[in-house]
Structures are given as structure tokens and as C-alpha cells.
C-alpha positions as CSV (number, residue, x, y, z in Angstrom):
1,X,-12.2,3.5,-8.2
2,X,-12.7,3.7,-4.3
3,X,-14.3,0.4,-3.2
4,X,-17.1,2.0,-1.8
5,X,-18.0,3.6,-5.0
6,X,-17.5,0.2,-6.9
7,X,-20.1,-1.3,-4.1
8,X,-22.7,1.4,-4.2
9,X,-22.6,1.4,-8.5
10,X,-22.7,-2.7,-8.7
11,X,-25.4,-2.9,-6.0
12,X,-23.1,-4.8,-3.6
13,X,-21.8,-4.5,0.1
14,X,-18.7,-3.1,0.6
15,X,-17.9,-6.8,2.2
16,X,-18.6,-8.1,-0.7
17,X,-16.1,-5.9,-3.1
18,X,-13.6,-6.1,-0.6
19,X,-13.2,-10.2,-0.9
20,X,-13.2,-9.5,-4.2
21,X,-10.8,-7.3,-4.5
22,X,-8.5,-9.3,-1.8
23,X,-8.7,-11.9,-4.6
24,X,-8.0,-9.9,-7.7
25,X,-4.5,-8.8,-5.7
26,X,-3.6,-12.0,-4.7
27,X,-4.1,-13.2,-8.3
28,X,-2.3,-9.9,-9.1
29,X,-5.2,-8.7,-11.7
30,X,-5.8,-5.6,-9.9
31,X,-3.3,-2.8,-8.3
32,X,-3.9,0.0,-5.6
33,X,-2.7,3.5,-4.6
34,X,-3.6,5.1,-1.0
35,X,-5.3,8.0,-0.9
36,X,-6.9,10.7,1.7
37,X,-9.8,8.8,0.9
38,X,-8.6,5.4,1.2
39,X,-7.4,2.8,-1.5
40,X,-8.0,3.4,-5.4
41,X,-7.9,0.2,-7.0
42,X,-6.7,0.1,-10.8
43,X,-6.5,-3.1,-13.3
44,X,-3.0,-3.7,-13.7
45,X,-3.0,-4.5,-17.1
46,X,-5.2,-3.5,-20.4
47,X,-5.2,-6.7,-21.7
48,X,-7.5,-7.5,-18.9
49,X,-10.3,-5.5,-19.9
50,X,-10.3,-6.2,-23.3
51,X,-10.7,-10.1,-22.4
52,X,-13.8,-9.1,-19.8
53,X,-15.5,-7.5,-22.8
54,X,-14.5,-10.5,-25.2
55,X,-16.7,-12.2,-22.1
56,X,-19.0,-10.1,-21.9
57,X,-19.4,-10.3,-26.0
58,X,-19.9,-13.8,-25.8
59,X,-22.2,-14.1,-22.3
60,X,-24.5,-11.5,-24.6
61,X,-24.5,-13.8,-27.7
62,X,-25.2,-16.8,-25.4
63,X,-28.0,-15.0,-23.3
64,X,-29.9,-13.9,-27.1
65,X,-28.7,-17.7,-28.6
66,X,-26.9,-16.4,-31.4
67,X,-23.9,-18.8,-30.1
């Protein structure tokens, strides 16, 4: 996803997802391609996602106290 597309569907500025993003690479989470349009970032790795929803899984339990 184009940064600016990530910014305008999470509500953020674009200078917001770009520090983000700046950190993801350095901690090498998150890969990008150029395009026309600019750069498409990518999570390097599955195993990533399925520990953000294992996160998310548990921030929901917490949020309704069934933890």
C-alpha cells in the first residue's frame, strides 16, 4: 500500500506514516517497491501479521476483561 493511502484509511498525516514507516525499515519489518506512483510498502514477512493479530486478539480480550 501507497503511504498516502495507508494515511488517509488510518486517519493519520502522511508525516505521521512516513516516520513510521522509516522505522519499520530500519527495524527491517517492512519492504518497498517504486512505483509511477511512488513507494508500495509490503511486510516482509507473514509471520508478522499473524503476531499483530495474536495482539490484536489479546488487546480485544483485555479491552472486554476476559483476560
Amino acid at each position: 500500500m501507497h503511504p498516502s493511502e495507508l494515511a488517509q484509511k488510518l486517519g493519520l498525516s502522511l508525516q505521521t506514516i512516513s516516520a513510521v514507516l522509516r522505522q519499520l525499515r530500519q527495524l527491517d519489518l517492512v519492504r518497498y517497491v517504486t512505483e509511477q506512483r511512488g513507494k508500495r510498502y509490503f511486510i516482509k514477512d507473514e509471520t508478522i501479521i499473524d503476531v499483530m493479530k495474536n495482539i490484536e486478539h489479546l488487546v480485544s480480550r483485555i479491552r472486554s476483561k476476559e483476560y
